[in-house]
C-alpha positions as CSV (number, residue, x, y, z in Angstrom):
1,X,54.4,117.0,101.7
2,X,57.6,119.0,100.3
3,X,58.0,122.3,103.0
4,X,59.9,125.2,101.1
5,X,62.5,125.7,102.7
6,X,62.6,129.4,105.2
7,X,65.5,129.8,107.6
8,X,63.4,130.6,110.7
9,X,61.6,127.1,110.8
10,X,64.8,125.8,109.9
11,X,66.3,127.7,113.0
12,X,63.0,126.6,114.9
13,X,63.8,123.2,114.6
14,X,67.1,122.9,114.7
15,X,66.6,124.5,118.6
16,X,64.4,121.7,119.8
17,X,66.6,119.0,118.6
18,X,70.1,120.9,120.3
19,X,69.0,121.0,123.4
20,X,70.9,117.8,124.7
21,X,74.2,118.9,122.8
22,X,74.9,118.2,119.1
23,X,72.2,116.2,117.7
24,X,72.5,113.1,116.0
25,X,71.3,114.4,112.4
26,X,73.6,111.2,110.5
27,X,70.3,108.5,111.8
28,X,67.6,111.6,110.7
29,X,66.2,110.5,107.4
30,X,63.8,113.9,106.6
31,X,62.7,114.7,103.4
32,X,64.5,117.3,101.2
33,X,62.9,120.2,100.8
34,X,65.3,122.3,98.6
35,X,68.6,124.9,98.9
36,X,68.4,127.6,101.2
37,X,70.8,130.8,100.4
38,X,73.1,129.7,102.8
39,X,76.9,130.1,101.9
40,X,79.8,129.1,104.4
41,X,83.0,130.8,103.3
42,X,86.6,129.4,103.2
43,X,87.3,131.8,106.7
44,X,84.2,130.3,108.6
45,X,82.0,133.3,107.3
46,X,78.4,132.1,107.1
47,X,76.0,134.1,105.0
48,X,72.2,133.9,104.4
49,X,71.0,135.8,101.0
50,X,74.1,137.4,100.8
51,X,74.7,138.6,104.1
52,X,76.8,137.7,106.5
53,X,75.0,135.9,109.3
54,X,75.9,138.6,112.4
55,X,74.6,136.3,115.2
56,X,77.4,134.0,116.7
57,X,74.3,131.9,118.6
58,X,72.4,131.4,114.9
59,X,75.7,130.0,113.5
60,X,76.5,127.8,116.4
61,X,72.8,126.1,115.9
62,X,72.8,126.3,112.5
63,X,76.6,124.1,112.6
64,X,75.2,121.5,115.2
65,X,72.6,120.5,112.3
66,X,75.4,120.4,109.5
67,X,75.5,117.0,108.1
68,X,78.3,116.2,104.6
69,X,76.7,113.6,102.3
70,X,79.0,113.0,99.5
71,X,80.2,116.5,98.0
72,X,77.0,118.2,99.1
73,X,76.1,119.6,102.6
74,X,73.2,119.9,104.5
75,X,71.1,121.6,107.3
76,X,69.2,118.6,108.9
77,X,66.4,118.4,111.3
78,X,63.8,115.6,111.9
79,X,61.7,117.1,109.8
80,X,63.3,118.5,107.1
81,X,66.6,119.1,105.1
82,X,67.8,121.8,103.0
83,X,70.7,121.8,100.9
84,X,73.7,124.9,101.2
85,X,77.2,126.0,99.8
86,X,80.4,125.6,101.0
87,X,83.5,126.9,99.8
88,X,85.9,124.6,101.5
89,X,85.6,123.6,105.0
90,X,82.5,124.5,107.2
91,X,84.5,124.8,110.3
92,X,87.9,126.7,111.0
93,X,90.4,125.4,113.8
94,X,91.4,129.1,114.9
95,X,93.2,127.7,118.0
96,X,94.9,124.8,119.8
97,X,96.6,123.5,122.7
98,X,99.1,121.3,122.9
99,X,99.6,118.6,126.3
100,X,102.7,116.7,126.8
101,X,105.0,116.0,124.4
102,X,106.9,113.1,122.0
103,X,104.8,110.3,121.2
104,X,102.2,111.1,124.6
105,X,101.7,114.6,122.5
106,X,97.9,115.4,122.2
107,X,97.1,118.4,120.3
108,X,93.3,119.7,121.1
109,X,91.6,122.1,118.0
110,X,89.0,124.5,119.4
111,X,86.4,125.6,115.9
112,X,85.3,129.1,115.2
113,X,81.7,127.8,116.7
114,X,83.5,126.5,119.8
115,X,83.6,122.7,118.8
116,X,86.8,121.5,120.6
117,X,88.3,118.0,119.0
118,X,91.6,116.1,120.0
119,X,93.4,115.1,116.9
120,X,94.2,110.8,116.9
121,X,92.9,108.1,115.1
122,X,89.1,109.2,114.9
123,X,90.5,112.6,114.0
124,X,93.5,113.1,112.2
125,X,95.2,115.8,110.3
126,X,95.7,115.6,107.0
127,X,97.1,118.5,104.5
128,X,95.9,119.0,100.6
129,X,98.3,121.3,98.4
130,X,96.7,123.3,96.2
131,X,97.1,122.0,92.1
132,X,97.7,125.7,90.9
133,X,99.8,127.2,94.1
134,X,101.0,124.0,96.0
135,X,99.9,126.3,99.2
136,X,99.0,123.7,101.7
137,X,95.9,123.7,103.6
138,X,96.0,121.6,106.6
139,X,92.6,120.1,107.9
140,X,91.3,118.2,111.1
141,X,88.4,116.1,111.2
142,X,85.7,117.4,113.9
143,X,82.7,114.9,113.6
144,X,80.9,112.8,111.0
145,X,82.6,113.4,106.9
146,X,83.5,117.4,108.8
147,X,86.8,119.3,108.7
148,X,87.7,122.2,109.9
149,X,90.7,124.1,108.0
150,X,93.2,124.7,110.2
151,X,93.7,128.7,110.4
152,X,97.2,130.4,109.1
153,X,98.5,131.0,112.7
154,X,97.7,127.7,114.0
155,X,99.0,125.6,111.0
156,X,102.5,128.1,111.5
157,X,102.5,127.4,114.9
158,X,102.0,123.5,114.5
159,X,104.8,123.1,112.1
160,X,107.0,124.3,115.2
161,X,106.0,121.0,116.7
162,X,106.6,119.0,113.6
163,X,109.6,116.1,113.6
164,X,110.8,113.4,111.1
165,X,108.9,109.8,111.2
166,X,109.2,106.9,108.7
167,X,105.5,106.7,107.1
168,X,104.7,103.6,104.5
169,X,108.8,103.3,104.1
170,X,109.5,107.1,103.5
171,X,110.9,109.7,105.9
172,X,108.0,112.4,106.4
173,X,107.6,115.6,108.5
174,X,104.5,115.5,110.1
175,X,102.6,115.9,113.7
176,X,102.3,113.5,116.3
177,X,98.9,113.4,118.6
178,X,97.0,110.9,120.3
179,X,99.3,108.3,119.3
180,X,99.0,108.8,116.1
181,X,102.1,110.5,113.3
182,X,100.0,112.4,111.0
183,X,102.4,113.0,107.9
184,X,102.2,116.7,106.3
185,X,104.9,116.8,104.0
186,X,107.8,114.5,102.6
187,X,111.1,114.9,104.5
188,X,112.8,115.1,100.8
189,X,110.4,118.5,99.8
190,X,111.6,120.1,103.0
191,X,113.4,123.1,102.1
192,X,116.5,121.9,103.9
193,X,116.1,118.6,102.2
């Protein structure tokens, strides 16, 4: 049977199965039942028919039932899954913290829905330029095929703690955290060269 899809029993759901922390939607194998009207912006903004969800609670649930398959994203429960939008990222990184420093550096990303992720090798940084502007937009993966761009203030504030490494035979600036040199840029495109 193919349930339309309807945010409260969508909401309903995704309740009962976050009550022991973020659920394991990636082994839920529901039916689709359709889109919902749900839009996540490039700033973290999440909208439902065109208005911005107002309830920082509803977004939180709604984001521990977010799954990425392929291109396409979805709200998952273990009974149903409905397809929605997203502009770039579903999760911002508006803050981070940064312990120790060198090669022990561990820099620790805190999402605008209060996810909190230590960048290393199960989640790295990565930066994409964009093809018309070459404006970089720096990412850090949170939890299962999820990023979370990495706000304006933060990414300024983690170049401060970029240095020079050798990466596949080429000097590159870039971050260091959890043992792990997460190249942003070639040294050579540095203006300083």
């Amino acid at each position: 049977m193919i349930v339309r899809p309807d945010a409260d029993s969508l909401a309903s759901h995704a309740r009962a199965a976050s009550k022991r922390g973020i659920p394991p939607v990636e082994s839920w194998d529901p039916p689709f039942c359709g889109d919902l009207d749900i839009h996540i912006r490039r700033d973290g903004t999440w909208f439902y028919n065109g208005t911005p969800i107002g309830r920082p609670e509803l977004v939180r649930l709604f984001s521990s039932i977010l799954r990425r398959d392929g291109d396409d994203y979805f709200l998952v429960t273990p009974v149903e899954k409905v397809g929605i939008t997203v502009e770039d990222a579903p999760f911002v990184a508006v803050d981070f913290q940064v312990r120790d420093s060198g090669e022990a550096q561990v820099l620790e990303f805190t999402t605008h829905v209060g996810d909190t992720v230590t960048a290393g090798p199960d989640h790295p940084i990565r930066v994409q330029r964009g093809p018309e502007t070459g404006e970089p937009s720096p990412y850090v993966h949170v939890r299962a095929r999820l990023e979370a761009l990495i706000d304006r203030k933060s990414f300024y504030r983690l170049v401060d703690l970029g240095v020079r490494a050798p990466h596949d035979g080429v000097e590159w600036f870039g971050l260091r955290s959890g043992g792990v040199f997460f190249p942003l840029i070639p040294a050579a495109d540095l203006p300083d060269g």
